[in-house]
C-alpha positions in Angstrom: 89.6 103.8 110.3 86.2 102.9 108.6 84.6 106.4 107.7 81.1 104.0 106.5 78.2 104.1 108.8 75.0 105.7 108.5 74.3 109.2 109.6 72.5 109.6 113.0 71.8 112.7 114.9 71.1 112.9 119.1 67.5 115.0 119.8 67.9 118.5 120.1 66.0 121.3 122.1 63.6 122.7 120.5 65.1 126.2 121.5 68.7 124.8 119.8 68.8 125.5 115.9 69.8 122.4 113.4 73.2 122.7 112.2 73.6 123.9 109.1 74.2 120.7 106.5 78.2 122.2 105.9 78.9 122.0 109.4 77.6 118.5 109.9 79.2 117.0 107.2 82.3 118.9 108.7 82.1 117.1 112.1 83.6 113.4 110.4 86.2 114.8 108.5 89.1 113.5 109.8 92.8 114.0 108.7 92.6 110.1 107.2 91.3 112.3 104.2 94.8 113.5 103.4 95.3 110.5 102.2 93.3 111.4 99.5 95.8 114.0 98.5 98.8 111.8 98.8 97.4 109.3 96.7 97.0 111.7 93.6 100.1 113.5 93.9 102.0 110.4 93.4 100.2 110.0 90.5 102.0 113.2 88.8 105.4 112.4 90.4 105.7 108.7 89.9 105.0 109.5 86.7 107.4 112.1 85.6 110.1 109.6 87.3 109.6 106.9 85.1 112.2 105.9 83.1 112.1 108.0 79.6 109.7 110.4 80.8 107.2 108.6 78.1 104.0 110.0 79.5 102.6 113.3 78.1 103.0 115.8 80.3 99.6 117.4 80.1 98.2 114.4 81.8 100.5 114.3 84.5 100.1 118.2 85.3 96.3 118.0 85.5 97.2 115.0 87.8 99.2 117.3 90.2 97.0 120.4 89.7 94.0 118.1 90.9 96.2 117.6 93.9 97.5 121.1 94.8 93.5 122.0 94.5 92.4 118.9 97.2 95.1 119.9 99.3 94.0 123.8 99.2 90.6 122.6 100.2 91.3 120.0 102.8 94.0 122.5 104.6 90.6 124.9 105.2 88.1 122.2 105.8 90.1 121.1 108.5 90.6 124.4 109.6 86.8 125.3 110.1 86.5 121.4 111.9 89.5 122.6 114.3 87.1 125.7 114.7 83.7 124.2 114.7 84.3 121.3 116.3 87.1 121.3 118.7 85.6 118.8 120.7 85.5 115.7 117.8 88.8 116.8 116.5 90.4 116.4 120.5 88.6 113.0 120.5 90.3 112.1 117.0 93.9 112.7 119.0 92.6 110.9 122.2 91.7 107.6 119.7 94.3 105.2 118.8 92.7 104.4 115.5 92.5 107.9 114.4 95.3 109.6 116.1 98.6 108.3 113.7 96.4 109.6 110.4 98.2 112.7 111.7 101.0 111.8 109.4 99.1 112.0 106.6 99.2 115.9 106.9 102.8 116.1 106.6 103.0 114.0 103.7 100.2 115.7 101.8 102.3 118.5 102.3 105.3 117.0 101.1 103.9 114.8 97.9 102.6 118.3 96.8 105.3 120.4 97.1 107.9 117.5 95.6 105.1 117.2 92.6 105.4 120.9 92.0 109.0 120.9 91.6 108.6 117.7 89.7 105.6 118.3 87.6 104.1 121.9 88.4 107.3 123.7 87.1 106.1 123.8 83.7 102.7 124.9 84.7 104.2 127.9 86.9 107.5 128.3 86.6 110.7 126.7 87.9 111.2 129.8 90.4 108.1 129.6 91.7 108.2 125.9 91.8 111.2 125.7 93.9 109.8 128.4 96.0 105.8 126.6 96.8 108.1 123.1 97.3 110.5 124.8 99.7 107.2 126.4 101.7 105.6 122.9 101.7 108.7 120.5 102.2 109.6 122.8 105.4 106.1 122.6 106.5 105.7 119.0 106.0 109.3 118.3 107.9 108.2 120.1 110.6 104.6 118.8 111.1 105.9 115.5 110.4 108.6 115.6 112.9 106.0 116.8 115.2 103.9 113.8 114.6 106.8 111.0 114.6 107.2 112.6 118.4 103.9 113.1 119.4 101.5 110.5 118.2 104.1 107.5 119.8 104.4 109.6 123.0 100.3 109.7 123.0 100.4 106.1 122.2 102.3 105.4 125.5 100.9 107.6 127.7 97.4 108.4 126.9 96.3 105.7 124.4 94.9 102.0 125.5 95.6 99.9 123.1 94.3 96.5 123.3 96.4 93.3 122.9 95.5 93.0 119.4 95.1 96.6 118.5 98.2 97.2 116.4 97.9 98.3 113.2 99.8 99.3 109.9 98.3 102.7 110.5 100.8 102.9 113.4 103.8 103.8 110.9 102.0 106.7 109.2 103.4 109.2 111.7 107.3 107.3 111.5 107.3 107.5 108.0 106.6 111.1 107.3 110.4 112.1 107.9 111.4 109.5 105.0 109.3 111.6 102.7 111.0 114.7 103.5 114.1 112.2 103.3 113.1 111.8 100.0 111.9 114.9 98.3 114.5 117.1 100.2 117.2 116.1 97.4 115.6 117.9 95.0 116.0 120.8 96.7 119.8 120.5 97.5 121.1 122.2 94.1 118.8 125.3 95.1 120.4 125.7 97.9 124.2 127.8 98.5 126.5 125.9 97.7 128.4 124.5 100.1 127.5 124.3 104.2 124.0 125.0 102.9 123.9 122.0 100.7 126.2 119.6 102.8 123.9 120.3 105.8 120.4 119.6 103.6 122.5 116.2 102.4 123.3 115.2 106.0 120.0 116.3 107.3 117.9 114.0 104.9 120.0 111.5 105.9 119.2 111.8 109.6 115.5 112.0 108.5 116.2 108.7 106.6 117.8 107.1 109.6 114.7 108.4 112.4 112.1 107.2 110.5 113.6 103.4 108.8 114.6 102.6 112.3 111.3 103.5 113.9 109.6 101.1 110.9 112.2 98.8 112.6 110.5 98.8 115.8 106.9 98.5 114.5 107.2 96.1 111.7 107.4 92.8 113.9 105.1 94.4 116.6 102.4 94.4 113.6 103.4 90.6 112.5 103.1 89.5 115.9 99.7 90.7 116.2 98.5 89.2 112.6 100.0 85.8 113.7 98.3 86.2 117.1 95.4 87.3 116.4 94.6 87.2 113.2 93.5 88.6 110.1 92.6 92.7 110.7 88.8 93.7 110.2 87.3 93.6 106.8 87.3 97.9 106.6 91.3 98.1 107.9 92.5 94.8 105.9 93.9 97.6 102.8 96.0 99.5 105.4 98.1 96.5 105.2 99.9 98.1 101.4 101.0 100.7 104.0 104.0 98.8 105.0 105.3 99.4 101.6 105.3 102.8 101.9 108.7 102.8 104.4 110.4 100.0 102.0 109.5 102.2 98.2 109.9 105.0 100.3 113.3 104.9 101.5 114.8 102.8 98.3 113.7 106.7 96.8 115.1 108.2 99.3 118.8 106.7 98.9 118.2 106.5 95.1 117.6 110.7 95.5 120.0 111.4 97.9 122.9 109.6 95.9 121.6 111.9 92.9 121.9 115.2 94.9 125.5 114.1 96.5 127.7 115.6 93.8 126.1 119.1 94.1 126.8 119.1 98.2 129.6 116.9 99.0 133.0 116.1 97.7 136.0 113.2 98.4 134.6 109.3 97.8 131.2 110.3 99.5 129.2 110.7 96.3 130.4 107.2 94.8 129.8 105.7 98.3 126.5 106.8 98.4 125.5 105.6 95.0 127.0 102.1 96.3 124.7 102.4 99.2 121.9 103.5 97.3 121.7 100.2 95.3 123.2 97.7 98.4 120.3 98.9 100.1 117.5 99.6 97.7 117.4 96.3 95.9 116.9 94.1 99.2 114.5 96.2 100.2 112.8 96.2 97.2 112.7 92.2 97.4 111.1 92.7 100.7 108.7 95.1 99.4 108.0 92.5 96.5 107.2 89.6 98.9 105.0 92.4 101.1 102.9 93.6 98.6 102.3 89.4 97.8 101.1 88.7 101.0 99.0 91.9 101.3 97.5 91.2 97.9 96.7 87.8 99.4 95.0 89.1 102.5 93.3 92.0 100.5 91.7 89.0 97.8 90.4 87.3 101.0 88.7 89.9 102.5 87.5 90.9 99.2 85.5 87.4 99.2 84.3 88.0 102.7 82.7 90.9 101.9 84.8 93.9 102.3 83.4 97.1 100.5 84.6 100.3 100.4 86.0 102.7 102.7 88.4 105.6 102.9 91.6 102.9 104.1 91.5 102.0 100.0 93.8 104.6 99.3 96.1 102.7 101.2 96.4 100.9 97.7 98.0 104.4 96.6 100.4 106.3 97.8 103.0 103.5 99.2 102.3 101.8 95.7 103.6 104.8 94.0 106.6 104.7 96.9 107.8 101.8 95.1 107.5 103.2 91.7 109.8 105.4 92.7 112.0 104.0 94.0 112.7 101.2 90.9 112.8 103.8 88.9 115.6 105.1 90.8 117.0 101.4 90.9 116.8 101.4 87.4 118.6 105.1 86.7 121.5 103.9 89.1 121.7 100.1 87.7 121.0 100.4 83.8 118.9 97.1 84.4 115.9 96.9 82.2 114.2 94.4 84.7 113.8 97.3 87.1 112.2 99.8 84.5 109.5 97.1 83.6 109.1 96.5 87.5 108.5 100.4 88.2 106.1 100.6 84.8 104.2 97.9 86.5 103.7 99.2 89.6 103.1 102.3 87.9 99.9 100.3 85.9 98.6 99.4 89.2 99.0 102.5 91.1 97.0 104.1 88.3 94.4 101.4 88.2 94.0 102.1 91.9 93.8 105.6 92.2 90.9 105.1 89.5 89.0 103.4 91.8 89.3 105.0 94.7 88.9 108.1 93.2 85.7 107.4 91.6 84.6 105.3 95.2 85.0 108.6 97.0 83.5 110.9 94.5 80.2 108.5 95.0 80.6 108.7 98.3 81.0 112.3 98.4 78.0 112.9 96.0 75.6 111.0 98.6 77.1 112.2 102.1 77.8 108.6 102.9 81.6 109.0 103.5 80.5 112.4 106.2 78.5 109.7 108.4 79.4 108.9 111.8 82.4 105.7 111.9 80.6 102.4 112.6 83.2 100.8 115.2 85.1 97.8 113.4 83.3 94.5 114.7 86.1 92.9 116.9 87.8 89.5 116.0 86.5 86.3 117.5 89.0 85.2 120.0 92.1 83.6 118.4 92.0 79.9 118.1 94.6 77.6 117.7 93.8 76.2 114.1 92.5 79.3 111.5 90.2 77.5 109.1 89.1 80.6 107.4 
């Protein structure tokens, strides 16, 4: 979803007051902007999960403070749209391009609360740490949940979707329960031990399974449509890096899970599912590798056709910093050196993305171009046989 376009407003009665300039930047706020959020509190955690921990701290807890403070203000700007403009945020649910940003939500939720347990802790304390991530990972779980239900069942039964209409933007709702997959773990050793524990274990797992094998089912739907019918629209090309957020995100997830197995279960379980952990995550990692080619690939050729900015760059964030984490947690279960350089370098770029973005969307803030009305994405000339472009 494209939030550039220029701001137009229909003729009013002369009886009817203007809105007030708050409210009308309000009405285009949609929950695409979470991504902002998730984006920056990868930042702080990716970072206090890399290998040796070499990265002053300071840095990394303004990182996540910046975060909990977007978060705070999103949560009631999009409480005053729900308010003010019912109408826009129905439409937002009713439009297939709009409607699986939902997810974001829960995940802003979760890449909070797992950076305050993470990173916050020496900011506010472990107790309250563990008590904010506890409020935000249940939260997140259960929006999330709500949204890998309910966004697919709108998909089939309310949505049109045209032949070419998929989109990466379709797994943002599936892959909010392998975040809580993810950052549940660290909450496991907080927990009573035993049923309490076992049960948060198993239940991360189950999120783990619900959401890789619903990635399963939209992956080759989305490579279908690229090899049918092209390359995506200039604005949407960057949702592409999306696809890596399922692939970094559940190699974390398995790396965590096998972390937080000792404190909850007992018999060969915990040494099975450190096996598992790397039997899985390094595959997946190669798949994410050969991913994030391709999408680099598409990204540079849009660039030369003339993409510029829009909100989907923060695409280049969050599932970037997925994969951070989760060779970092390669690299704490293997001992291999290879896979601390690989997350450090994913690590540079996430960085050197979320610099960019940020600053793009402070700009865009400052001048009220990112509140316009969406310009509609100019469709794709009808596929051909032979792509000579």
């Amino acid at each position: 979803m494209s939030t550039v376009g220029s701001l137009t407003s229909a003729p009013t009665p002369l009886a009817a007051p203007a809105p007030a300039p708050g409210v009308r930047r309000l009405r285009h706020l949609g929950p695409n902007w979470y991504a902002t959020v998730m984006g920056t509190a990868i930042v702080a955690s990716a970072g206090a999960a890399l290998p040796g921990r070499a990265l002053p701290r300071p840095a990394l807890e303004a990182v996540w403070a910046l975060a909990a403070a977007a978060l705070a203000v999103l949560l009631a700007a999009r409480a005053a749209h729900w308010v003010r403009h019912r109408d826009q945020a129905a439409r937002h649910l009713a439009d297939p391009a709009v409607a699986p940003f939902y997810g974001c939500l829960a995940m802003a939720l979760l890449a909070v609360g797992g950076a305050t347990l993470s990173v916050g802790a020496g900011v506010v304390g472990e107790r309250a740490a563990v008590a904010a991530d506890a409020v935000l990972w249940t939260a997140g779980t259960v929006t999330g949940l709500a949204a890998a239900a309910g966004i697919p069942y709108l998909m089939v039964t309310r949505h049109r979707v045209a032949p070419d209409g998929a989109s990466p933007v379709w797994l943002l709702p599936v892959v909010a329960p392998m975040v809580s997959a993810a950052l549940g773990p660290a909450l496991v050793a907080h927990l009573p031990a035993g049923q309490a524990r076992e049960a948060m274990l198993l239940g991360c797992y189950a999120l783990f399974g619900l959401s890789l094998l619903m990635t399963l089912v939209i992956l080759p739907v989305l490579f279908s449509r690229l090899v049918h019918h092209g390359p995506l629209p200039l604005a949407l090309t960057p949702t592409l890096f999306l696809v890596l957020g399922p692939l970094g995100q559940s190699t974390t997830a398995v790396n965590n899970l096998a972390d937080a197995a000792p404190a909850a279960v007992g018999g060969p379980y915990p040494a099975a599912m450190t096996a598992f952990a790397v039997l899985y995550g390094v595959p997946v990692m190669g798949f994410a590798l050969l991913w994030l080619a391709f999408a680099t690939a598409m990204v540079v050729r849009a660039a030369r056709s003339g993409m510029g900015f829009a909100m989907t760059w923060w695409a280049f964030t969050f599932p970037v910093g997925t994969c951070v984490t989760g060779a970092a947690g390669l690299a704490r279960h293997t001992g291999l050196h290879a896979l601390t350089w690989l997350a450090v370098a994913m690590y540079a770029v996430l960085v050197a993305a979320w610099a960019v973005a940020a600053v793009q969307t402070a700009a865009g803030l400052v001048s009220g171009r990112l509140f316009a009305a969406p310009v509609p994405a100019p469709r794709a000339p009808a596929s051909t046989t032979a792509r000579t472009t």
